[in-house]
C-alpha positions as CSV (number, residue, x, y, z in Angstrom):
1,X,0.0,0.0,0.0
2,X,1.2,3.7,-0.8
3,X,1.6,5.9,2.1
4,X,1.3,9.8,1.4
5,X,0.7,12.5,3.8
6,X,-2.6,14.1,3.8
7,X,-1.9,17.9,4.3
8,X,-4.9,20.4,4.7
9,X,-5.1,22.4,2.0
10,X,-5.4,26.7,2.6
11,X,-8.6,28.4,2.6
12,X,-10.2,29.7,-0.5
13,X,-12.6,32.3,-1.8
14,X,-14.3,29.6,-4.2
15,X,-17.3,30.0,-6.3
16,X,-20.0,28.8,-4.5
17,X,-23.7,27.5,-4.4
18,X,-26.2,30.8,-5.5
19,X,-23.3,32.2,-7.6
20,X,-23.2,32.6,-11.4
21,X,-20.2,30.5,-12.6
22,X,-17.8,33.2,-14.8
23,X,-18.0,31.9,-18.1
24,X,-14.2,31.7,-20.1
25,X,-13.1,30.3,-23.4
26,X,-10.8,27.7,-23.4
27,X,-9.6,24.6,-25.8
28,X,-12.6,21.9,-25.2
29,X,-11.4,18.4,-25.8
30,X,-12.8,15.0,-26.7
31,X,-11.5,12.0,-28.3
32,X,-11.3,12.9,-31.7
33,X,-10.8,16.6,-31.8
34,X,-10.6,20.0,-29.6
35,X,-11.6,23.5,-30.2
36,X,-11.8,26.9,-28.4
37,X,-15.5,27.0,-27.2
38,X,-17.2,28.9,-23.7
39,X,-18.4,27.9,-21.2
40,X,-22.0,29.8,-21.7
41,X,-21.9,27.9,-25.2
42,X,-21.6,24.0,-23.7
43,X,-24.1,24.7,-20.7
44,X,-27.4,24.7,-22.3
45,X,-29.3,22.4,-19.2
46,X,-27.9,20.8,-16.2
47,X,-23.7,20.4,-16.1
48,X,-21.8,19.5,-14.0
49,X,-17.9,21.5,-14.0
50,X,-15.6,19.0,-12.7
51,X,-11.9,20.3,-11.8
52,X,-9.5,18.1,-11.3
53,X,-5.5,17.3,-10.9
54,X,-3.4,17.0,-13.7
55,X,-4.2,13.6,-16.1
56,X,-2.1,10.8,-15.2
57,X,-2.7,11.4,-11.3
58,X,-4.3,9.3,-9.0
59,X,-6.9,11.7,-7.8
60,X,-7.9,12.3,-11.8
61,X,-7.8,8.8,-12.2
62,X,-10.1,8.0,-9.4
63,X,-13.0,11.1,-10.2
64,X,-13.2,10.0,-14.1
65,X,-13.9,6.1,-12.9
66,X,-16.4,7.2,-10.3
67,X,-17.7,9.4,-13.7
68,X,-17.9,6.4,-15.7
69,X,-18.9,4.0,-12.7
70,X,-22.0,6.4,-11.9
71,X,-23.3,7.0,-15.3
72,X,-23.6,10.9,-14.8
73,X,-22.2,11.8,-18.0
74,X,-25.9,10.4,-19.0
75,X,-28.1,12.2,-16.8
76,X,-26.7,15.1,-17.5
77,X,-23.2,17.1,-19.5
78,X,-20.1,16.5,-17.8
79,X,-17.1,18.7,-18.6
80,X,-13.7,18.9,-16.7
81,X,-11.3,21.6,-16.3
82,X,-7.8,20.9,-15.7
83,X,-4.0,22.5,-16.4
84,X,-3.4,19.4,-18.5
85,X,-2.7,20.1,-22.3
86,X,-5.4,19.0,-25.3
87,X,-3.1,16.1,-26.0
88,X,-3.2,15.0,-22.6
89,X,-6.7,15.4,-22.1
90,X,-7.4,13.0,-25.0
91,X,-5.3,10.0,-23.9
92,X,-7.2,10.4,-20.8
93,X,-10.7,10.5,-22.5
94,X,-9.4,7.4,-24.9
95,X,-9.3,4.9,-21.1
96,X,-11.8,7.2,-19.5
97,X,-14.9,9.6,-19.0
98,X,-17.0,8.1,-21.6
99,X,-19.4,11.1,-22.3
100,X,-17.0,14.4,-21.2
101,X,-15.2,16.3,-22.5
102,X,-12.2,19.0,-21.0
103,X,-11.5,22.1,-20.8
104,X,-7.5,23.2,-20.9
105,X,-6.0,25.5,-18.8
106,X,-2.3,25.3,-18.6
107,X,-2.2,28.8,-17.8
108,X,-4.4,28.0,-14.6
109,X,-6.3,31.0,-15.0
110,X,-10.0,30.0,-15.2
111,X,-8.6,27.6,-12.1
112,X,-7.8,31.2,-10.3
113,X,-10.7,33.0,-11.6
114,X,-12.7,29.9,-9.9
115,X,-10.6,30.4,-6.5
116,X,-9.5,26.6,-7.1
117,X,-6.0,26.9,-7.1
118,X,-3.0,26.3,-5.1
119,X,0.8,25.4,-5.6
120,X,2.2,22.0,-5.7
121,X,4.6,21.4,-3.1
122,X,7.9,21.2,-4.3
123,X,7.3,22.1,-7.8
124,X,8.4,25.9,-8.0
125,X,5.9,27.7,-10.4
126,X,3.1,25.1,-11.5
127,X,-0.3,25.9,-10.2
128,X,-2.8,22.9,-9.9
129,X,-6.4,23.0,-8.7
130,X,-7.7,21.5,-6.0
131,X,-11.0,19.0,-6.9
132,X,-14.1,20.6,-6.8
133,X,-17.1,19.7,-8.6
134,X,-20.6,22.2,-9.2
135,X,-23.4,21.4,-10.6
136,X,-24.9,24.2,-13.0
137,X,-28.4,25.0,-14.5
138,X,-28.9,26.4,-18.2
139,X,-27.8,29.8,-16.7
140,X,-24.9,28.8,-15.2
141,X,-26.1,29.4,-11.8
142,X,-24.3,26.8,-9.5
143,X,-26.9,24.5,-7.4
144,X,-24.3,22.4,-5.8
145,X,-21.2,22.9,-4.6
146,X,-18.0,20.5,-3.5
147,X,-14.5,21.3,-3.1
148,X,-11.8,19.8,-1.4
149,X,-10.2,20.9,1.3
150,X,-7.1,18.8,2.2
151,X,-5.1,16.8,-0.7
152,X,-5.8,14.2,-1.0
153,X,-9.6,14.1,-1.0
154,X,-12.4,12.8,-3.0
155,X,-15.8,13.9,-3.5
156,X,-19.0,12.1,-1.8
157,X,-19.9,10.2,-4.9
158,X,-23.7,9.7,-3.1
159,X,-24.2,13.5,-2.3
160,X,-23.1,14.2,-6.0
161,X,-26.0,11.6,-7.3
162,X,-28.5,13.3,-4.9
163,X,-27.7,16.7,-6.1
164,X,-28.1,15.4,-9.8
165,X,-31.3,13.7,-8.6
166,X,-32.9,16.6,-7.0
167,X,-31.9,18.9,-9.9
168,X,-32.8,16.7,-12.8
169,X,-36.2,15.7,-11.4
């Protein structure tokens, strides 16, 4: 068994439940192809924003099989948001996320615009986000809110079905 520290991650200003999720234009990926789309253009019902660790983790591994494993790409659209790069975000969606597709941001700056991010201990410039997920309606207003706050952590995959439930009902 690996054995890794759990540290508690800093407080943060995050978007939250009631609030209007800013919309930003980024490259959207899926298996075959990506292109520069917004936000506002991809949300036209219930979505829920997933942002996640770099592809290739163990934390990213773990959210896009509980995805897959809970069929919610189905019940309603699922898009990611990550600092990965287009390329890396369609080996991922090759083995996972059947259903979703991801939005880029090297540059971490709809991460920061969110209030998701934080540095990566021991790597001197690279800003990662810590896991959140919201559930949006067709106006981007955000009905549910999770976000982590110690590394690592994972989402409660039954309050996430309730949510999408309640909402899609």
């Amino acid at each position: 068994m690996v054995e890794f520290d759990v540290v508690e991650l800093p407080e943060t200003d995050h978007v939250t439940t009631g609030e209007t999720a800013p919309d930003f234009t980024r490259p959207l990926v899926g298996e075959e192809f990506w292109e520069d789309r917004s936000l506002s253009d991809v949300v036209d019902g219930p979505t829920l924003l997933v942002f996640h660790p770099m592809d290739g983790t163990f934390q990213t591994t773990y959210l896009y099989n509980a995805l897959d494993d809970h069929g919610w790409a189905e019940a309603v659209t699922v898009r990611g948001v990550s600092i990965s790069s287009p390329y890396e975000h369609k080996r991922l969606l090759s083995e996972r996320g059947d259903g979703v597709r991801v939005f880029s941001d090297p540059s971490a700056a709809v991460i920061e615009e969110y209030g998701l991010d934080h540095d990566i201990d021991g790597m001197a410039g690279i800003t990662e986000t810590r896991p959140a997920v919201l559930l949006l309606d067709g106006d981007r207003v955000v009905r549910y809110t999770w976000v982590a706050s110690e590394h690592p952590q994972f989402p409660d995959h039954d309050a996430i079905e309730s949510a999408i439930d309640d909402f899609v009902d």
